[in-house]
C-alpha positions as CSV (number, residue, x, y, z in Angstrom):
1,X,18.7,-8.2,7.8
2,X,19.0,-11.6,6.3
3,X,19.9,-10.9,2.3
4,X,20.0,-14.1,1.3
5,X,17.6,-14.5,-1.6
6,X,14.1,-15.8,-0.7
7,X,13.5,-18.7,-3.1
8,X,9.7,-18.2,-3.3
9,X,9.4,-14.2,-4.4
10,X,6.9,-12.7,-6.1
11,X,7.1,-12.6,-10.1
12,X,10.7,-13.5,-10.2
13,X,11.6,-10.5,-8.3
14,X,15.3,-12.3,-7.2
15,X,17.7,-9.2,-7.6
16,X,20.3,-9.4,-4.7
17,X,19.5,-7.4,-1.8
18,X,22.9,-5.5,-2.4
19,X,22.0,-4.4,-5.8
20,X,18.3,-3.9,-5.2
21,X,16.6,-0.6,-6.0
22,X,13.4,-1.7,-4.2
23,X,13.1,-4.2,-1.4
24,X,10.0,-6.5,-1.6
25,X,8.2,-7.6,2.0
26,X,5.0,-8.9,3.0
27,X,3.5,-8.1,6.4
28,X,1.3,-10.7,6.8
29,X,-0.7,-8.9,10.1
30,X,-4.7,-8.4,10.4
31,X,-5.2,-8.0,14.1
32,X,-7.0,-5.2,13.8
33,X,-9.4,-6.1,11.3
34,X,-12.8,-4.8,12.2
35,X,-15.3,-7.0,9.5
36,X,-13.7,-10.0,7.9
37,X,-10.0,-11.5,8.9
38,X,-7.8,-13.1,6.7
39,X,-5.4,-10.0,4.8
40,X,-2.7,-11.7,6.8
41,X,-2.7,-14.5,4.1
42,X,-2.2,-12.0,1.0
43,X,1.6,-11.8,0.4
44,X,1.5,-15.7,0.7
45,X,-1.2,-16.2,-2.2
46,X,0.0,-12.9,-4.2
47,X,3.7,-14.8,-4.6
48,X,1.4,-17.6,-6.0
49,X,-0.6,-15.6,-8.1
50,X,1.9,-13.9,-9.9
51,X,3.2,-16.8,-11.6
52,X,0.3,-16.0,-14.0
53,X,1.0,-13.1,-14.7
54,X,3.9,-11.4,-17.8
55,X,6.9,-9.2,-16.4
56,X,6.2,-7.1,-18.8
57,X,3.7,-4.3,-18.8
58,X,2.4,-3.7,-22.0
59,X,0.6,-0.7,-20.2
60,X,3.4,1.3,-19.0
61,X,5.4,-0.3,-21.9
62,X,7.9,-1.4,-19.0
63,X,9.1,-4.7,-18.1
64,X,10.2,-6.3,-14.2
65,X,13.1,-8.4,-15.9
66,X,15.1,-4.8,-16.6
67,X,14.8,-3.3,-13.0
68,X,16.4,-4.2,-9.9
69,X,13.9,-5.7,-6.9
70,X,14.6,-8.2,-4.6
71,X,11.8,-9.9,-2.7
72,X,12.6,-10.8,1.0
73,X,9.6,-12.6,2.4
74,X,7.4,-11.8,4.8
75,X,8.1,-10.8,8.5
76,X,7.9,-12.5,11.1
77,X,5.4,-10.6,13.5
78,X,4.2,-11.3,17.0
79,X,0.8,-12.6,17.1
80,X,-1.7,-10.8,19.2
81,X,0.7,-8.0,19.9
82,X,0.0,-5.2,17.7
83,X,2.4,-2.2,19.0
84,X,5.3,-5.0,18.6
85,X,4.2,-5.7,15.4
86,X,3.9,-2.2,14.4
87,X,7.7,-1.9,15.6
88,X,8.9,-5.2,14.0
89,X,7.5,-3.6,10.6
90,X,9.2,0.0,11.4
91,X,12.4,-1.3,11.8
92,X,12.6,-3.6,9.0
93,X,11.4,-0.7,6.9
94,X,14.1,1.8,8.8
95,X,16.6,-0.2,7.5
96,X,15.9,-0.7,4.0
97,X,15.8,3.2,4.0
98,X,19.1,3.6,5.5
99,X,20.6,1.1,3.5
100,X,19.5,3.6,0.2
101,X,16.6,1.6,-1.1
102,X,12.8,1.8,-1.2
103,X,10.1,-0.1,0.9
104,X,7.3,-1.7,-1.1
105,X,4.9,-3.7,1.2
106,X,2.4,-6.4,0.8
107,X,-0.3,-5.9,3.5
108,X,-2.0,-7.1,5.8
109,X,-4.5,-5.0,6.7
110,X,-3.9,-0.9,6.3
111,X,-2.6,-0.6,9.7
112,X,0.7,-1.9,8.8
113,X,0.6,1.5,6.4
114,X,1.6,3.7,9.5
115,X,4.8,1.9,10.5
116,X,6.3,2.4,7.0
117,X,5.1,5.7,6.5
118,X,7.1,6.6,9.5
119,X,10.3,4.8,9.0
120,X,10.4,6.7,5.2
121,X,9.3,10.1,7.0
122,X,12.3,9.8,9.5
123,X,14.7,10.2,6.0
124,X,12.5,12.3,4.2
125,X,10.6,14.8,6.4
126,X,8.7,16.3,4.0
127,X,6.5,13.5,2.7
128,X,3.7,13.5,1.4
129,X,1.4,10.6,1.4
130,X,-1.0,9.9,-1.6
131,X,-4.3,7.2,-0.6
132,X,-6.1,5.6,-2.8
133,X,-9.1,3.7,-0.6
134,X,-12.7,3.5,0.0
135,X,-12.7,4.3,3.6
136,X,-11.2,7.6,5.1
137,X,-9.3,6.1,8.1
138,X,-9.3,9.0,10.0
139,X,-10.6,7.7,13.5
140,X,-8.5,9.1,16.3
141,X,-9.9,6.2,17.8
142,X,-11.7,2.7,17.1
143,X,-13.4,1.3,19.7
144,X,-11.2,2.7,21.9
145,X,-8.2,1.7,20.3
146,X,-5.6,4.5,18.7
147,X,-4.3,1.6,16.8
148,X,-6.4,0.0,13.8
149,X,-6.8,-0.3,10.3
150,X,-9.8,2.4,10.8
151,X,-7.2,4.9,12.3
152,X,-4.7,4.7,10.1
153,X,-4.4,7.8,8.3
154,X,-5.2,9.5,11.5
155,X,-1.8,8.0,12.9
156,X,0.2,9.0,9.8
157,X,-1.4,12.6,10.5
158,X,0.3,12.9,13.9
159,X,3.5,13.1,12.3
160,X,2.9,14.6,9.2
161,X,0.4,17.5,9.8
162,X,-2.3,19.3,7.6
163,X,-1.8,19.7,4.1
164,X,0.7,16.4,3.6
165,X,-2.2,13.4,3.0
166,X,-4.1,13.1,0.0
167,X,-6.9,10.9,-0.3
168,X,-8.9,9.7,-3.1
169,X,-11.7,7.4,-4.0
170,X,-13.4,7.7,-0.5
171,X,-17.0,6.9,0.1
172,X,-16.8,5.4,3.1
173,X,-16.7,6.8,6.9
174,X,-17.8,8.3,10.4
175,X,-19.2,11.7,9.3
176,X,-17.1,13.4,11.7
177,X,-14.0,12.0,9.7
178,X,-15.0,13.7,6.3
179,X,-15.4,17.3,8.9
180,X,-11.7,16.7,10.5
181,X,-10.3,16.1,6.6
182,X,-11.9,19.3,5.6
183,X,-9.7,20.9,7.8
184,X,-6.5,18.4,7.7
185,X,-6.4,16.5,4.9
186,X,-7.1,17.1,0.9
187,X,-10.3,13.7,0.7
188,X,-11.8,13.5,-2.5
189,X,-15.0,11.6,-2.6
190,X,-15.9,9.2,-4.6
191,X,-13.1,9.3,-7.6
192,X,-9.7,10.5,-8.1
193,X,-10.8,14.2,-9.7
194,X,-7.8,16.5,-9.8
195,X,-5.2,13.8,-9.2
196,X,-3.2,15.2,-12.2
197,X,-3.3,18.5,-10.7
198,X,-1.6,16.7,-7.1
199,X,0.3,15.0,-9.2
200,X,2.2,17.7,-11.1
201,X,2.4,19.9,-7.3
202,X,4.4,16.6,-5.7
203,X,6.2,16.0,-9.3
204,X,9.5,16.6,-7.0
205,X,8.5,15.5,-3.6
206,X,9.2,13.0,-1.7
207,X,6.1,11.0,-2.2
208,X,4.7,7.6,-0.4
209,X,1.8,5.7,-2.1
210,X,-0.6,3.2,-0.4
211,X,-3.8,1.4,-1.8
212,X,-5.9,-0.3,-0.4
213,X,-7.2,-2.8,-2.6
214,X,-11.0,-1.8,-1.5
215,X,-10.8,1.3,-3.9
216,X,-11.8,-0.9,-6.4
217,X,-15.4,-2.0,-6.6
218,X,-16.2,-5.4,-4.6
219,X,-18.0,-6.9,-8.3
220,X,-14.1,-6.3,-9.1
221,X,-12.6,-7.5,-6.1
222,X,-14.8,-9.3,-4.0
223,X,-11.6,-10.6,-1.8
224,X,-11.5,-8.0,0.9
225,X,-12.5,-7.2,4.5
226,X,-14.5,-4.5,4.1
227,X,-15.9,-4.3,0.7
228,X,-17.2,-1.1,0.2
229,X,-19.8,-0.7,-3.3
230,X,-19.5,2.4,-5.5
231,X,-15.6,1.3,-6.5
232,X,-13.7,2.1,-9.0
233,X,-13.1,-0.1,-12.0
234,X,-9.7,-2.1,-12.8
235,X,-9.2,0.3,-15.5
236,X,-9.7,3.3,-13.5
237,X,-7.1,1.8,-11.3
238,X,-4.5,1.7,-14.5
239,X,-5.4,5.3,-15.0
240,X,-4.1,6.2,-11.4
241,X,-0.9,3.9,-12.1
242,X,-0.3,6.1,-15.0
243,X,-0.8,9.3,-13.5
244,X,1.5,8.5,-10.3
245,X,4.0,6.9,-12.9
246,X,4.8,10.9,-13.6
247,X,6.3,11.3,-10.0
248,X,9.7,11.4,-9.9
249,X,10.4,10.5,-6.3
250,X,8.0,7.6,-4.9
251,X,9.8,6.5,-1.7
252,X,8.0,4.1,-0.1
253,X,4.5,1.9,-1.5
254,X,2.2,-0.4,-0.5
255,X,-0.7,-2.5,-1.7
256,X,-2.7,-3.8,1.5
257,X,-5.8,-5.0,2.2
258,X,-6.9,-8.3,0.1
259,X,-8.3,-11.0,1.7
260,X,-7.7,-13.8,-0.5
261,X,-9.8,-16.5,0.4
262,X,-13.4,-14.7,0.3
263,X,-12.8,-15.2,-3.1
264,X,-12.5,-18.4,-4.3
265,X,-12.2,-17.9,-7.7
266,X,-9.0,-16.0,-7.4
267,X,-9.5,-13.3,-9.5
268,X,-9.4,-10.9,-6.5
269,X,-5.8,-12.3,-5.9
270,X,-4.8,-12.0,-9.9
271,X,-6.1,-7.7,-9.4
272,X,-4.1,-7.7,-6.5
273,X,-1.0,-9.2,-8.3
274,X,-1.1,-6.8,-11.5
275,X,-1.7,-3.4,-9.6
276,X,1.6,-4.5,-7.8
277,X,3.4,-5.1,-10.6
278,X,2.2,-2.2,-12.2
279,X,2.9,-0.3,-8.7
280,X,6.4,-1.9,-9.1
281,X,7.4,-0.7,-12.4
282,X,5.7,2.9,-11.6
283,X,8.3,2.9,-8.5
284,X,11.1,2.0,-9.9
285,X,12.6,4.7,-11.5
């Protein structure tokens, strides 16, 4: 891995790679987007966005300039080539593990979830994986594909099992998914009911957290592929950050998921940029 600092990070984040408790990377991939493309273009406007943004959370009463991240970039992935896109992201994650540090990722759309997911589960094999989203992902397949951002929990589930994925905030999905996650999966509809409860149970664990930006309602953040109505609200979204900020041991996060340029105002992006931040500091331990 090239450690050289990347000159254009996102909010400052310019901690050598060496000393770095969390390694920053976008993944700038949305070839399997099934509505509206463009998440590819996210990590590129989030470093942007963030320059209007504090370090400092007055939130979590935390602040970016006393913790140790170090923004690489984005990878460089093989358009039209998903498998090799999904390995490019694996390895590059792998790595980061092995070298003692944890992944945070800037989707791209929430296939690029299932890569990561597996690198961290290849250290710590008994994950669990918390998802915040409005769309179950639990397809085995998607028009005909067993690769897609509609599949990805599904994928993550090969390796994990029952009882290791926790999903919150869905309202969105193939009825046949919300059967199979009775049986496989802990999905709550709708909201984030007992998260404290999941929260306190994984207090310990090894834990992996991915959003997808679409949790929140579209009047919120219009700048997605799939927006989904019935979302929650920004400040519902802090609540979750403050709730997950109790885990002790959050190996691996994402953000994926906004498409940047359906919203023109950029208030999507500016969402986008603080749950990161906030995601950054509730990481980094």
């Amino acid at each position: 891995m090239d450690k050289a600092k990347n000159v254009h990070t996102f909010l400052g984040l310019d901690s050598d790679y060496e000393e770095a408790k969390i390694v920053v990377f976008g993944a700038p991939f949305d070839g399997t987007t099934s509505f509206r493309p463009g998440t590819r273009f996210a990590s590129s406007v989030m470093r942007n966005e963030s320059y209007g943004l504090e370090m400092y959370s007055p939130y979590l009463d935390k602040d970016l300039k006393d913790t140790k991240i170090c923004d690489v970039g984005d990878l460089v992935l093989p358009i039209g080539n998903t498998e090799k896109s999904m390995e490019v992201i694996k390895e590059f994650a792998k790595e980061i593990v092995e070298d003692g540090k944890i992944p945070m990722m800037i989707g791209g759309d929430h296939l690029v979830s299932y890569p990561a997911i597996e690198a961290v589960y290849e250290k710590h094999k008994d994950i669990y994986v918390l998802h915040f989203d409005a769309h179950t992902d639990l397809r085995d397949t998607f028009f005909g594909e067993k690769l897609s951002h509609a599949n990805v929990l599904r994928r993550t589930w090969d390796f994990l099992g029952d009882g290791r994925i926790y999903q919150f905030g869905i309202r969105s999905g193939d009825r046949e998914e919300f059967l199979w996650a009775e049986e496989h999966t802990h999905l709550t509809k709708f909201n984030y009911d007992g998260l404290d409860e999941v929260v306190e149970k994984l207090k310990e664990k090894a834990v992996y957290v991915t959003i997808d930006i679409d949790i929140l309602d579209p009047s919120v953040v219009p700048g997605t592929g799939t927006p989904e109505p019935g979302g929650i609200s920004f400040k519902e979204m802090l609540d979750i950050l403050s709730k997950i900020n109790k885990l002790n041991n959050i190996v691996g996060a994402d953000l994926v998921e906004l498409a940047p340029h359906y919203d023109p105002t950029g208030v999507s992006s500016a969402v986008a940029c603080k749950i990161f931040r906030e995601l950054a500091l509730v990481v980094h331990k």
